[in-house]
C-alpha positions as CSV (number, residue, x, y, z in Angstrom):
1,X,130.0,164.4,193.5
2,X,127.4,164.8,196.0
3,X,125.9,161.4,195.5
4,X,129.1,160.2,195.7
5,X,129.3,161.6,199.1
6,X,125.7,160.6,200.2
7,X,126.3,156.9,199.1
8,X,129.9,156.9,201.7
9,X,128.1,158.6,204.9
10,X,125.3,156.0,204.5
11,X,127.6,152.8,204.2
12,X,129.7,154.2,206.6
13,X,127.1,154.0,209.5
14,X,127.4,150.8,211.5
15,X,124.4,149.5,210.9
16,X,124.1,146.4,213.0
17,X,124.8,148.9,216.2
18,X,122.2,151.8,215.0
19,X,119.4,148.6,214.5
20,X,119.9,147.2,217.7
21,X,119.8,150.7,219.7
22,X,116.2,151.4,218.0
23,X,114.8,147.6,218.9
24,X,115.7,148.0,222.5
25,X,114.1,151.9,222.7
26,X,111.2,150.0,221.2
27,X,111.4,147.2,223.5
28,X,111.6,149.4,226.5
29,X,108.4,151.8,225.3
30,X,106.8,148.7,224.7
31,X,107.8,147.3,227.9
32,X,106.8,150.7,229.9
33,X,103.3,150.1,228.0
34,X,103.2,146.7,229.6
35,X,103.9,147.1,232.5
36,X,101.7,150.1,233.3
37,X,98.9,149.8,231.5
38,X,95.8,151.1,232.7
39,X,92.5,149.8,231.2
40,X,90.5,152.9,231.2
41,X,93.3,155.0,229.5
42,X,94.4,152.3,226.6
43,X,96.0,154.6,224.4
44,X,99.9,154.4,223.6
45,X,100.4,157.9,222.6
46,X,98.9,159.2,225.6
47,X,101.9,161.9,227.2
48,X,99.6,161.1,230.6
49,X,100.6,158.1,230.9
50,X,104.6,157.1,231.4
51,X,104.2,154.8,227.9
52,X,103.3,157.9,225.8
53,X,106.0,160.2,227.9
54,X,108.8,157.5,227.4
55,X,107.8,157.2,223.3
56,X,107.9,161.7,223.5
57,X,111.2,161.3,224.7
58,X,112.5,158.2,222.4
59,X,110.8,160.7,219.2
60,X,112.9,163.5,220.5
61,X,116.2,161.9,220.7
62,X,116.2,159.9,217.3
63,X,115.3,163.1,216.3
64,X,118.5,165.1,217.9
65,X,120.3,162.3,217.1
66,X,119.4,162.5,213.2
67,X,120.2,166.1,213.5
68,X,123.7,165.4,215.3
69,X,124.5,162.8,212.6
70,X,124.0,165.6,209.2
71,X,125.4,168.1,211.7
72,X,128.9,168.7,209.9
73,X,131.7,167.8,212.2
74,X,133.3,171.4,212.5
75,X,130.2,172.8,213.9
76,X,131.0,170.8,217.2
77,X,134.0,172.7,217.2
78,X,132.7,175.8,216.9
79,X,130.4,175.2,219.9
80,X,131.8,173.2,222.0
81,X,132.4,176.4,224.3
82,X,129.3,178.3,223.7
83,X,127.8,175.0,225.2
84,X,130.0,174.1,227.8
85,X,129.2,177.9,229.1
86,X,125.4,177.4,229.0
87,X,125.6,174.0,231.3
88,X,128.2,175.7,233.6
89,X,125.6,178.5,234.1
90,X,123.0,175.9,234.4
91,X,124.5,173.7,236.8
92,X,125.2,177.1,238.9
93,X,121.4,178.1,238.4
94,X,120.6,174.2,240.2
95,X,122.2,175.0,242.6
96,X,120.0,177.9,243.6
97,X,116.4,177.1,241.5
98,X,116.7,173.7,241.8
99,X,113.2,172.0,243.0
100,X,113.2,168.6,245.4
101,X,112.3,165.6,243.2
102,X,112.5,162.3,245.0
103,X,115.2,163.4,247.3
104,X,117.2,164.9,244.9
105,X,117.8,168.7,244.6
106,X,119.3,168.0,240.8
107,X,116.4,169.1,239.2
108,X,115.1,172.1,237.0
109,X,111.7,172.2,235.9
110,X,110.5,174.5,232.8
111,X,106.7,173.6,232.9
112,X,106.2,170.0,232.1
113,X,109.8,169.3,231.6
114,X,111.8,168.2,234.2
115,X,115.8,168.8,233.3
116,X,118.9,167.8,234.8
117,X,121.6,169.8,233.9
118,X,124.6,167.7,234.5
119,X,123.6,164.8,232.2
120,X,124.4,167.1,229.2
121,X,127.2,169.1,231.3
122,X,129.3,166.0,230.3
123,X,128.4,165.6,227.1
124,X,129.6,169.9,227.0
125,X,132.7,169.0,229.2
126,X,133.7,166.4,226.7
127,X,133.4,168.5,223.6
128,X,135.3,171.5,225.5
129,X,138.1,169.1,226.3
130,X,138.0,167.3,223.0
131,X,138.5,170.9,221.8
132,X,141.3,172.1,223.9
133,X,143.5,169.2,223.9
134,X,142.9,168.5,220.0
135,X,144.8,171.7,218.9
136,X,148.0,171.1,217.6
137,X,149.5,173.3,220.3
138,X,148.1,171.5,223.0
139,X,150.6,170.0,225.4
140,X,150.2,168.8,228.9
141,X,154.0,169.2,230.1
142,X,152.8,172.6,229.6
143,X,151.7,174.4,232.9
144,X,149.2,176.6,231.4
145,X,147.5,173.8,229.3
146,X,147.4,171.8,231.9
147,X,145.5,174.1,234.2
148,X,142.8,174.5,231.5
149,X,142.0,171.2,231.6
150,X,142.4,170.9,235.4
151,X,139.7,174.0,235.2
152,X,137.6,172.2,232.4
153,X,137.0,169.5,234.5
């Protein structure tokens, strides 16, 4: 049964799209390496230079998006509010901590990593909403249900 199961989540991935998405983030470390390369620091892997940062951050995503893809589908479900909170009291906290980078007050910086909260705040919006307006109650000719979403957004 469970190879069964195995065999139909790995033919069911759209593999053409997935292979394409990892040649351009390899295209585009590569091309960061390119185009600032320095001669006396020639090492890709180097997090102090922009090359070895952009590879950190490509690593870290295939590996959340790995995770994401094994997550079962009914945990998004189950936190699509605890995250939606989180952001909202992230976004709140820019407002106030938030450091000047490039012009832009946007910004919160833990140490080394620099974070901008409303990039994921939409990703949280979209699971709250996907959450509230996929229940079988759900109606927007409903006032109530209507003004959560209003609220949501």
């Amino acid at each position: 049964m469970y190879q069964i199961e195995k065999n139909r989540f790995w033919s069911s991935l759209d593999w053409p799209i997935l292979l394409v998405y990892l040649a351009l983030c390899v295209i585009g470390c590569l091309s960061i390496y390119g185009a600032s390369y320095d001669f006396e620091q020639p090492g890709f892997f180097d997090l102090t230079q922009r090359s070895g940062k952009q590879f950190m951050w490509f690593s870290l995503a295939l590996f959340i998006g790995v995770v994401i893809l094994f997550m079962d589908s009914n945990k998004y479900f189950t936190w699509a509010f605890i995250a939606y909170g989180a952001l909202m009291v992230l976004m709140v906290a820019t407002i106030f901590l938030a450091q000047d980078i490039k012009g832009s007050r946007s910004w919160l910086v833990f140490g080394p990593i620099h974070l901008q909260p409303a990039e994921f705040a939409k990703v949280a919006t979209a699971l709250a909403l996907s959450r509230v307006m996929g229940s079988y109650t759900f109606s927007m000719k409903r006032l109530n249900d209507a003004l959560l979403v209003a609220f949501l957004l």
